[in-house]
Every structure is written in C-alpha cells, then in structure tokens.
C-alpha positions in Angstrom: -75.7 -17.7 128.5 -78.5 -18.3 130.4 -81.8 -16.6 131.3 -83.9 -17.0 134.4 -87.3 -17.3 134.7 -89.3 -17.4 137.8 -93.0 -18.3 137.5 -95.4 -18.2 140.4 -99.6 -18.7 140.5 -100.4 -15.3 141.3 -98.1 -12.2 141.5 -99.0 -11.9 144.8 -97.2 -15.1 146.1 -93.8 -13.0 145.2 -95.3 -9.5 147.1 -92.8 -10.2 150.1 -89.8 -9.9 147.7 -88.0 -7.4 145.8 -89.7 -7.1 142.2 -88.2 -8.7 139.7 -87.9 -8.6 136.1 -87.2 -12.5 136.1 -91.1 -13.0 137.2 -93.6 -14.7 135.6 -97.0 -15.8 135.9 -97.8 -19.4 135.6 -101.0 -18.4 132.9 -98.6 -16.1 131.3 -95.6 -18.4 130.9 -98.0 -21.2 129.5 -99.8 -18.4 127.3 -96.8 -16.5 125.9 -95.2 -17.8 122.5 -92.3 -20.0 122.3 -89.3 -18.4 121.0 -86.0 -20.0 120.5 -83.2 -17.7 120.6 -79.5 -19.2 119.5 -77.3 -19.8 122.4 -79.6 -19.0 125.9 -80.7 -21.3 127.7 -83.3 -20.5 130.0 -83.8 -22.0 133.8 -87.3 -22.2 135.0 -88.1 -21.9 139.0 -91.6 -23.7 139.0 -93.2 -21.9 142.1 -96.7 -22.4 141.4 -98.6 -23.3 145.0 -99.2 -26.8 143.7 -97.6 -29.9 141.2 -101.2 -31.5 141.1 -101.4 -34.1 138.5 -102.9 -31.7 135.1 -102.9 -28.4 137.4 -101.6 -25.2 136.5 -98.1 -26.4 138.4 -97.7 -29.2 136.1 -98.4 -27.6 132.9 -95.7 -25.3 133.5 -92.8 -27.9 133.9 -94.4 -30.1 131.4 -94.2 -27.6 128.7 -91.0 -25.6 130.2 -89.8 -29.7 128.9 -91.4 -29.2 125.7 -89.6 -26.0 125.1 -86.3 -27.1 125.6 -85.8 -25.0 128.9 -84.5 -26.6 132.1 -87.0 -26.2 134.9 -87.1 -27.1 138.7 -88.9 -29.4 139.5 -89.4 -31.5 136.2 -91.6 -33.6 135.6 -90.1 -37.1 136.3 -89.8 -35.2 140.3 -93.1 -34.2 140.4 -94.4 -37.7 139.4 -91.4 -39.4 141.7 -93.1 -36.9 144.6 -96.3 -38.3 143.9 -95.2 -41.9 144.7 -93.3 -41.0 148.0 -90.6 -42.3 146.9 -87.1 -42.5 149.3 -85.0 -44.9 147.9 -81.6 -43.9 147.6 -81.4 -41.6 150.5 -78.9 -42.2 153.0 -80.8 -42.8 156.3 -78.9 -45.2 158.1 -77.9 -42.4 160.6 -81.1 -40.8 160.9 -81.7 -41.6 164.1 -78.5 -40.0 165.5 -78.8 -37.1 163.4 -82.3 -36.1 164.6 -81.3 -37.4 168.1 -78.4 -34.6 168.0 -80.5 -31.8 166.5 -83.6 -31.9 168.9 -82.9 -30.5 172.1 -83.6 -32.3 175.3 -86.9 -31.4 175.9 -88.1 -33.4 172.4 -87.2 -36.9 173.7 -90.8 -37.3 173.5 -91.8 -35.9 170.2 -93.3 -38.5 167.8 -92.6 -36.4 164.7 -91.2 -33.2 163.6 -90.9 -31.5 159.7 -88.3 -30.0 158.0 -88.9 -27.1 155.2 -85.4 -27.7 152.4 -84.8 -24.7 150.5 -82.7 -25.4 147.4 -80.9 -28.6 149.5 -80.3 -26.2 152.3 -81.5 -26.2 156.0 -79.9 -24.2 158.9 -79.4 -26.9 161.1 -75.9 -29.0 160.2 -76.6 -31.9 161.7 -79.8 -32.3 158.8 -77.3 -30.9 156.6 -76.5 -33.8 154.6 -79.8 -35.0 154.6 -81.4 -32.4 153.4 -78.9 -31.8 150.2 -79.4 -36.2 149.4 -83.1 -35.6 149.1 -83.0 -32.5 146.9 -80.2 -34.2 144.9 -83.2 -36.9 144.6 -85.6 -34.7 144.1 -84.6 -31.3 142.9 -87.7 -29.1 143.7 -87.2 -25.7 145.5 -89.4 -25.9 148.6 -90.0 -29.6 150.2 -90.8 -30.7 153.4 -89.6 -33.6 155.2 -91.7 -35.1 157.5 -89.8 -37.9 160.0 -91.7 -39.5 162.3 -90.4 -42.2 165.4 -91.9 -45.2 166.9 -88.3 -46.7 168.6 -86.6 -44.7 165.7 -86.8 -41.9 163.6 -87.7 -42.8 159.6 -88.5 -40.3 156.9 -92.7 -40.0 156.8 -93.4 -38.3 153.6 -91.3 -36.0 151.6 -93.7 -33.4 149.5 -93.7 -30.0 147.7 -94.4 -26.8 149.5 -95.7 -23.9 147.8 -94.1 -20.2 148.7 -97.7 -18.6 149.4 -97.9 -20.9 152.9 -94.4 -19.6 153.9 -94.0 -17.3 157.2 -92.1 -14.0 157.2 -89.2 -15.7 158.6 -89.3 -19.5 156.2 -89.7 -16.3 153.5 -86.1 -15.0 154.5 -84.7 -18.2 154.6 -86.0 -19.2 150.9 -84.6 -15.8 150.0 -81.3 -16.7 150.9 -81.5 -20.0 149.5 -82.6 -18.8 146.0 -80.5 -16.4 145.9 -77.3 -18.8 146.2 -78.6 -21.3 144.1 -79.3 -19.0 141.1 -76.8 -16.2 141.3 -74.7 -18.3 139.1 -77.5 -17.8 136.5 -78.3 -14.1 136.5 -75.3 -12.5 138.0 -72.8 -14.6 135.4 -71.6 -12.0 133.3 -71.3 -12.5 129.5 -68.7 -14.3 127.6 -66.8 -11.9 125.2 -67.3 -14.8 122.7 -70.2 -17.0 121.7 -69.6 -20.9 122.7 -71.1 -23.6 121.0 -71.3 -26.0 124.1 -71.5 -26.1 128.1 -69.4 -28.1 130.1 -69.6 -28.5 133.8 -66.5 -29.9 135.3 -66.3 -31.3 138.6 -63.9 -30.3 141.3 -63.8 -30.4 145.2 -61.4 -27.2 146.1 -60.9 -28.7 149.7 -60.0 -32.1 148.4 -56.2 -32.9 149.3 -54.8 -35.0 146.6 -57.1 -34.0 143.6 -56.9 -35.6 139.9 -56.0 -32.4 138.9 -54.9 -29.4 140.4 -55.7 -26.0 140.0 -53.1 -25.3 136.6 -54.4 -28.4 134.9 -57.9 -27.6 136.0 -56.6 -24.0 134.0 -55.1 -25.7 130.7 -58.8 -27.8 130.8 -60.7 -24.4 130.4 -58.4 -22.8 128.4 -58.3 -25.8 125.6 -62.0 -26.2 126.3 -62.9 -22.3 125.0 -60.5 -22.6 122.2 -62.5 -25.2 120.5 -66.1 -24.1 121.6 -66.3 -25.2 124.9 -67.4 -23.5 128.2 -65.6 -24.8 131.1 -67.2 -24.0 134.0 -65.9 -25.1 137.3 -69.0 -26.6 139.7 -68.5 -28.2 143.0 -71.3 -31.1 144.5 -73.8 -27.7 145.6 -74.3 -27.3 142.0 -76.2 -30.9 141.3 -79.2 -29.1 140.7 -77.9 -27.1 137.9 -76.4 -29.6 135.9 -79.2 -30.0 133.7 -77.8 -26.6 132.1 -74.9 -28.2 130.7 -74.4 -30.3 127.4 -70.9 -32.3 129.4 -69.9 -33.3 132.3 -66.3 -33.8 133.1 -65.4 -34.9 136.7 -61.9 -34.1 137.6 -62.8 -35.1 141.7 -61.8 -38.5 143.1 -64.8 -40.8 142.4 -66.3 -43.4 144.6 -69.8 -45.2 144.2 -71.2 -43.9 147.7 -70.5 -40.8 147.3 -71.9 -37.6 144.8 -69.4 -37.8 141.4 -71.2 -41.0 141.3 -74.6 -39.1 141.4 -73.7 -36.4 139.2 -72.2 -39.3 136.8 -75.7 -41.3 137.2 -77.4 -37.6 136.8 -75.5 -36.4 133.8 -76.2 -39.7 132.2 -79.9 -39.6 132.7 -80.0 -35.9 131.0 -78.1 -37.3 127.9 -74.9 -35.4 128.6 -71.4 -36.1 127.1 -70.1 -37.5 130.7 -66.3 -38.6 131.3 -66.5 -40.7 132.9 -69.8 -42.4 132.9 -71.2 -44.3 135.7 -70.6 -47.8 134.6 -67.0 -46.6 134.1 -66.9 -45.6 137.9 -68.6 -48.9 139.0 -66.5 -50.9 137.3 -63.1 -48.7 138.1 -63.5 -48.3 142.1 -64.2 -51.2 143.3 -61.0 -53.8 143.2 -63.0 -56.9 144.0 -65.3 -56.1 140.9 -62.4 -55.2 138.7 -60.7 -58.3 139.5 -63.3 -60.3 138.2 -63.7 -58.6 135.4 -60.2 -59.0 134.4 -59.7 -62.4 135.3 -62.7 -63.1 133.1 -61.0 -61.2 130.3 -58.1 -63.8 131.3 -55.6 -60.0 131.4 -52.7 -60.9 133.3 -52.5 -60.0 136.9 -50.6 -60.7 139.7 -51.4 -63.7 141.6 -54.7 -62.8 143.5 -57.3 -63.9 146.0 -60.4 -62.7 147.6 -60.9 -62.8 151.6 -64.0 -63.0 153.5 -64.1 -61.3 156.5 -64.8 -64.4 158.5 -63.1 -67.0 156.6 -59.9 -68.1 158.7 -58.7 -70.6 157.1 -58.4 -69.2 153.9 -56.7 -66.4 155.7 -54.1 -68.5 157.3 -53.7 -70.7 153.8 -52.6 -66.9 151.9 -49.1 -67.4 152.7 -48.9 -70.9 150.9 -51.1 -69.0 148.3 -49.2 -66.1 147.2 -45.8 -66.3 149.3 -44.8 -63.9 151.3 -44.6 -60.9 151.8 -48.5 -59.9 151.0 -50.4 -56.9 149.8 -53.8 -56.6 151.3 -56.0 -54.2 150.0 -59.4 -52.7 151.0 -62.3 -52.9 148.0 -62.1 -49.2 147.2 -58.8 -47.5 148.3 -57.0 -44.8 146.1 -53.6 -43.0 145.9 -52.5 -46.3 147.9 -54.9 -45.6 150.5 -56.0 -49.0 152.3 -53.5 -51.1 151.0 -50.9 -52.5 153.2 -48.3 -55.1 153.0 -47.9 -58.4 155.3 -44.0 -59.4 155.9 -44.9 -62.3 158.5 -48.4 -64.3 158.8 -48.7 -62.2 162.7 -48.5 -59.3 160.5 -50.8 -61.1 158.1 -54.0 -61.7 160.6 -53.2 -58.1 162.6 -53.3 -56.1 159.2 -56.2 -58.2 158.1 -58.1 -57.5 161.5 -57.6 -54.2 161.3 -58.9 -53.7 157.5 -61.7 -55.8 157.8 -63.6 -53.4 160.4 -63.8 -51.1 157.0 -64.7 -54.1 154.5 -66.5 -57.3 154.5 -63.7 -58.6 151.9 -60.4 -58.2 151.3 -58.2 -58.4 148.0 -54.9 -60.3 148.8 -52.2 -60.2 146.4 -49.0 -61.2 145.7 -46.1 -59.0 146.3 -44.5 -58.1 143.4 -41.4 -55.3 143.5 -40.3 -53.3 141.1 -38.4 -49.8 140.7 -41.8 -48.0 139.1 -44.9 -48.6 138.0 -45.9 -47.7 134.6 -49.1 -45.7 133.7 -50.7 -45.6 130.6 -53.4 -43.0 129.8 -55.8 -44.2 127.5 -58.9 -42.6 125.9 -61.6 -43.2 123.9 -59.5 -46.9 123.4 -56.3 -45.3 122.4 -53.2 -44.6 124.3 -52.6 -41.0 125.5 -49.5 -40.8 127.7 -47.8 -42.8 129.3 -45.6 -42.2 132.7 -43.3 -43.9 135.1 -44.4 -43.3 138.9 -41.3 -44.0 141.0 -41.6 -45.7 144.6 -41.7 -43.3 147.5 -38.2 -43.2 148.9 -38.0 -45.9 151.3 -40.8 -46.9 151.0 -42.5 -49.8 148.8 -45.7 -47.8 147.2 -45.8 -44.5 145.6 -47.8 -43.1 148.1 -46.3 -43.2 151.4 -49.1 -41.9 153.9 -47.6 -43.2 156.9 -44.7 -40.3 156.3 -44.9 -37.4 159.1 -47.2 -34.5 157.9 -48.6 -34.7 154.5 -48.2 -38.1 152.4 -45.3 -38.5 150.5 -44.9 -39.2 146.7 -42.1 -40.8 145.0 -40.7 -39.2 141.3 -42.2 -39.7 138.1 -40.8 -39.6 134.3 -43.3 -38.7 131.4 -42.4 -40.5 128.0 -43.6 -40.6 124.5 -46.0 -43.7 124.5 -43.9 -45.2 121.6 -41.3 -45.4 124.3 -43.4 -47.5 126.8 -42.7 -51.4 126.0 -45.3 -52.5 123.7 -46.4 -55.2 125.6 -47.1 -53.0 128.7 -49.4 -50.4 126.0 -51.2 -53.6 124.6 -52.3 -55.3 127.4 -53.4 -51.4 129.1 -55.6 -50.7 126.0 -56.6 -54.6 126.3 -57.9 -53.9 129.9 -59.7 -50.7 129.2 -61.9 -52.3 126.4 -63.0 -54.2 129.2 -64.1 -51.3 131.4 -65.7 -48.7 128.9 -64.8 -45.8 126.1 -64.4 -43.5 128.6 -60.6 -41.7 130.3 -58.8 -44.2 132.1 -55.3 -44.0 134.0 -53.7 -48.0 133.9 -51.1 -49.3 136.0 -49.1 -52.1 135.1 -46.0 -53.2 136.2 -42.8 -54.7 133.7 -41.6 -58.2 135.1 -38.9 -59.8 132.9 -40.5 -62.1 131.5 -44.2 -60.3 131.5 -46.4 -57.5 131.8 -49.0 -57.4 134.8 -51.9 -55.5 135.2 -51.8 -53.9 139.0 -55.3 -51.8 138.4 -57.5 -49.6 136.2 -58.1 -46.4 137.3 -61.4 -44.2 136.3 -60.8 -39.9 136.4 -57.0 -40.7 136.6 -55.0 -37.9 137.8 -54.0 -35.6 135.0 -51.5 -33.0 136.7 -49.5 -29.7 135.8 -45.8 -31.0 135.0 -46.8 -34.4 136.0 -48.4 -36.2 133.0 -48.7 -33.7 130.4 -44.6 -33.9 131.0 -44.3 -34.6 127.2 -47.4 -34.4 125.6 -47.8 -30.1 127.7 -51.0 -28.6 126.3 -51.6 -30.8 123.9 -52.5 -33.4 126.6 -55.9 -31.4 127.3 -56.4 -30.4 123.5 -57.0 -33.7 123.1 -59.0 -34.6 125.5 -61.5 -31.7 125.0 -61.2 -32.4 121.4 -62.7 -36.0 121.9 -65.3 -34.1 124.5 -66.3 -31.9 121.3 -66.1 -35.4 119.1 -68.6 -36.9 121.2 -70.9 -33.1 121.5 -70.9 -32.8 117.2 -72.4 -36.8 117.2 -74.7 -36.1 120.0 -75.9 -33.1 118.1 -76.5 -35.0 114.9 -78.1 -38.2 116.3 -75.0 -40.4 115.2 -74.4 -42.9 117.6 -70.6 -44.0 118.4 
C-alpha cells in the first residue's frame, strides 16, 4: 500500500487548494522522525519553490532517498536539471509541431514557454513532447522554453515552483496531480498483505498484444498467489514506476519507443525487469541479431545484409540465396515488414519500397515448411513449446494483406519433450546468446537440420494459445522465477 506525501515550502503555497491531510511542510518533513512501517511505501511530491543545490528543495528529496521513500523529482533530476540536459528527447519534429500549434499570427515569435504538469499539456500537438521530457525528467512542474532562429530548438528545460502559478496554471496542476496520483491515495486496500509490487506493462488499444486480456488475468491471479501484486500500468504511469520492486512488459517492444524506456528505467531503479533492456536491444532488431548469431556460428538460413544504395549486391541476391526471397525490414513483428520476392522485378520493387522505412535490409533465403516451431524458454530453460501453422494460403503465419483484420494460421501446443531435440537444443543455444531473460524462439525443422528463423523478446503468451498444455501452470512459473529473482534481490545474492 502506499502513502502520499505532499511537501511544500510554506503552507501557504497550497492555500488555493482543497486542504489536505497528505500535506507537509518541507521543515517539517525534514524535522519529523523516520519511521519504517512494514509494507507502505510512501510517494513524496517535492513542491518546494526551489531544487537549489543544498536548499530546503534538495534536502527534502535527498533524504526522502535516504528513507527509502520514492519522491518526485529525485535527486539524479534535480542535478540532470541543473546541467540542461536534452539528450534523448525526440525533437526531430519540433519544428512542425510548434509550427502547427502557434497560430498564424506567431510566425514571428522568436520564443515561446511551455508550463508540463505531470507530462501533461493541453495542447496535443506538444503532447508527445511534453510526456518525453517528463519521462526524462520526472519533476511535477517544468517549463520548456523553445526558442527559433530558422527553426524551433528546446532553450532550457527547468523547475517551476507552484507559488509563481496563476489561478488558471493552478487549475491545470490540479488536474494534472490529481490523475497522476489518484492511483496512490484512492487505491483501495488489498484484503491480503503482499510481499512484492509488480508493475506490468500493457497497451489496452494495442491490436495484436503479447497477451491478451485472460492471460493478462492468469498473470495476476498466479502473481497474488505467491506474493505478488500485479498491477496493470500503461506508458502514463512511467513516473510511478519507481513504486514497484518488478517490471514485467507484456506490450510489443521496440528500441524507439517507451517499453524500451520503462526497461532502461526499471533497470536503473534495480527492479526485477523481464525483459531487460539489453534483451530488447538485442531481440528487435534483425540486423543485430543476425550477427550475433552468426557469431555464435547457430544455424540460420542462408542470409545477407542490403544497403539501401548498394545495387549490385541487390541484383547478385538471386545468385545468392535462389529464388524466391524473403526481405525483411530491421525491426518488423507478427510478420510485419517482411515480404517475399518470386522474380528479381519483384526483387528491386519490394526492395524499393522497404527501403524508404530502412537504410538496410535483411535478405534471406526462402525456406518452406508446414509450421514453424516455437520454443519458450526462460531463465535458460525450455518452457513450452508450439507449432504455429501457415496462414491458409498464404506463406507466413501472419497474413496482413487479408481483407479486414490480419489473419492467423493454427497452432498446436505440445509437451516440450515432444518437440525434436535438436530443434529445443539449438533454441536454448540461441537464447544464451541473448540474455536470462523470457524469450519466444522460432526455428524451423528441415530434414536434414534445424534453423534458427529469429529470437523473440516479450514473446506472446496467450489464453488457449501457448499455455495449450502447460494451462496455469505456464504463468505459475513464470511468476515463480519473478519471485526467484525478488527473494535474491532482497538478500544481496547475485544470480
């Protein structure tokens, strides 16, 4: 459970809101005597009217650190403020975005500010903006100062204190604090204690999730039953991940893109986190992986690597790998930017057309068969393993050129004893390459060999889909290794 704590400079800087019992003074918070109390967790909202370097501001997230509680802003923002530092913020379409906001009559302005509640803003087109620099620098007030000389560029991004606010910036900080915390003094009670937190990741909207919403289900339910609170948080909850001791991501992963913050975040925090960021680096990007494993010398189909701008080599594919020939984009999933060439016309078209998305391309041979198998491996073990049948008439499993919604071919689930051994082997094999982490392994079974097509990071885990033999016991175990990993953390014993 957790408990909130708001702490302000004076008591007057909170006179234009509702009083609450959650409110603290910043001499009183530093003053009072720590106590500890078994199972709360307490989130501090550092309000104080300034973060200066030894000021009243710092002291209170400096020792809300020492205490154990989670505060906003820490002290690694406050010192990252100090510096001005932007990197990592997405700003490549600035210009645009701040070109569609100001209204005709700006053309001129030289700069223009931007108060960020909690990573919120009322004007969409800043939208994303404003949430990438609070992810970078979770503080509750900031202001974002862009300035132009032919285009616009983030100035300065600093701390605002809520005494300098206007009646109307007052509402607007109102609203955003109350959606950002509500989670943390309206959640009501568990009937039972729980030994651990675990945030896990989902995106409701997202089409073709890792999991849907019964597995999501069987996760929490096999989560509480050995200690665990599940507690399902979307990419608007980044700045409350600190609260948790895990981080599971059940979303589909990519490295642009926020499960690979919240991996990067959780890791920073020294969280249990499946799966880790160098898991996701190393999983989502094909050309990567297929360096990896061909300097692991797993076998793969016949493979080669196309620069955008290199004919020849596009033109030589054919003698290369045969025909026909799968093209794929770096980081396509669910058979997303992957297509097949049956003639070399086909060939340079399809390439054309895929390499306004990529600067390289991963060529491959074509290599048919009925299914492809997929073993589940965790922790360096095998977990499941499945059959995922063709698409009917078509050659992937995924058919998203179908009318409507993308079709999906069948699947069998089997006992991984009944998987051929060289298939298991050489998935397990790969995945020692990639991490410790949850990974989903396709292979195909040629003949005379076993070939390894990719490895997949947060691989889909789905109600009557791969828990087809395994049921409940498939998340049993994989919260148990969650609580595996929790017990060491908690005793300093290193894997």
């Amino acid at each position: 459970m957790s408990r909130l704590q708001i702490v302000v400079e004076k008591a007057s800087d909170w006179s234009a809101f509702h009083p609450s019992a959650d409110l603290v003074t910043a001499v009183d918070y530093l003053k009072r005597p720590f106590e500890s109390k078994d199972g709360e967790r307490t989130q501090v909202i550092n309000l104080c009217r300034s973060y200066k370097y030894l000021g009243l501001g710092y002291y209170v997230s400096l020792l809300a650190e020492a205490r154990g509680h989670k505060v906003l802003p820490g002290v690694r923002t406050i010192n990252d403020l100090r510096r001005r530092s932007v990197y990592g913020i997405d700003i490549e379409d600035l210009n645009a975005s701040l070109s569609r906001f100001l209204p005709d009559q700006a053309r001129d302005a030289t700069d223009f500010g931007l108060l960020v509640y909690f990573g919120q803003t009322h004007y969409p087109p800043l939208a994303d903006l404003a949430r990438q620099v609070f992810e970078l620098f979770p503080c509750p007030i900031l202001k974002i100062q862009f300035e132009r000389q032919r285009v616009w560029q983030i100035a300065s991004i600093r701390p605002v204190g809520l005494h300098s606010l206007s009646e109307e910036q007052e509402d607007a900080f109102a609203t955003a604090l109350n959606g950002f915390s509500r989670k943390i003094w309206r959640k009501p009670r568990a009937p039972r204690k729980f030994r651990y937190d675990m945030a896990m990741l989902h995106d409701p909207t997202e089409v073709m999730p890792p999991s849907d919403k019964k597995a999501l289900k069987h996760f929490i339910s096999a989560g509480r039953e050995l200690g665990i609170d599940v507690d399902l948080v979307t990419r608007n909850d980044f700045a409350r991940l600190a609260e948790y001791d895990a981080l599971f991501i059940r979303e589909t992963t990519a490295l642009d893109h926020h499960t690979y913050r919240f991996a990067h975040r959780a890791e920073r925090e020294n969280m249990v986190v499946i799966d880790d960021p160098t898991s996701i680096l190393r999983c989502t990007n094909k050309i990567y992986l297929h360096d990896l494993l061909k300097a692991r010398k797993l076998a793969t189909p016949k493979t080669e690597v196309v620069f955008r701008d290199d004919a020849s080599k596009l033109a030589a594919l054919p003698d290369l790998l045969g025909l026909p020939i799968v093209l794929k984009i770096p980081d396509g999933s669910f058979s997303r930017g992957i297509s097949k060439a049956e003639t070399p016309e086909q060939l340079k078209a399809t390439a054309e057309r895929l390499f306004q998305q990529t600067a390289l391309l991963l060529a491959q041979e074509y290599v048919y068969t009925e299914f492809d198998w997929r073993i589940g491996v965790l922790a360096g073990q095998p977990l499941y393993a499945c059959q995922y049948f063709m698409s009917r008439g078509h050659w992937q499993i995924y058919n998203h050129a179908a009318e409507g919604r993308a079709k999906v071919g069948g699947w069998k689930t089997l006992p991984v004893r009944q998987a051929p051994s060289e298939v298991v082997k050489l998935a397990v094999r790969a995945c020692a390459s990639i991490g410790d982490g949850l990974y989903g392994v396709d292979l195909k079974a040629l003949p005379d060999r076993a070939v390894l097509i990719e490895v997949n990071d947060n691989p889909s885990i789905e109600s009557g889909v791969e828990d087809g033999y395994l049921g409940e016991d498939l998340y049993r175990r994989i919260m148990e290794e969650f609580l595996r990993r929790l017990e060491r953390k908690r005793l300093g014993v290193g894997d």
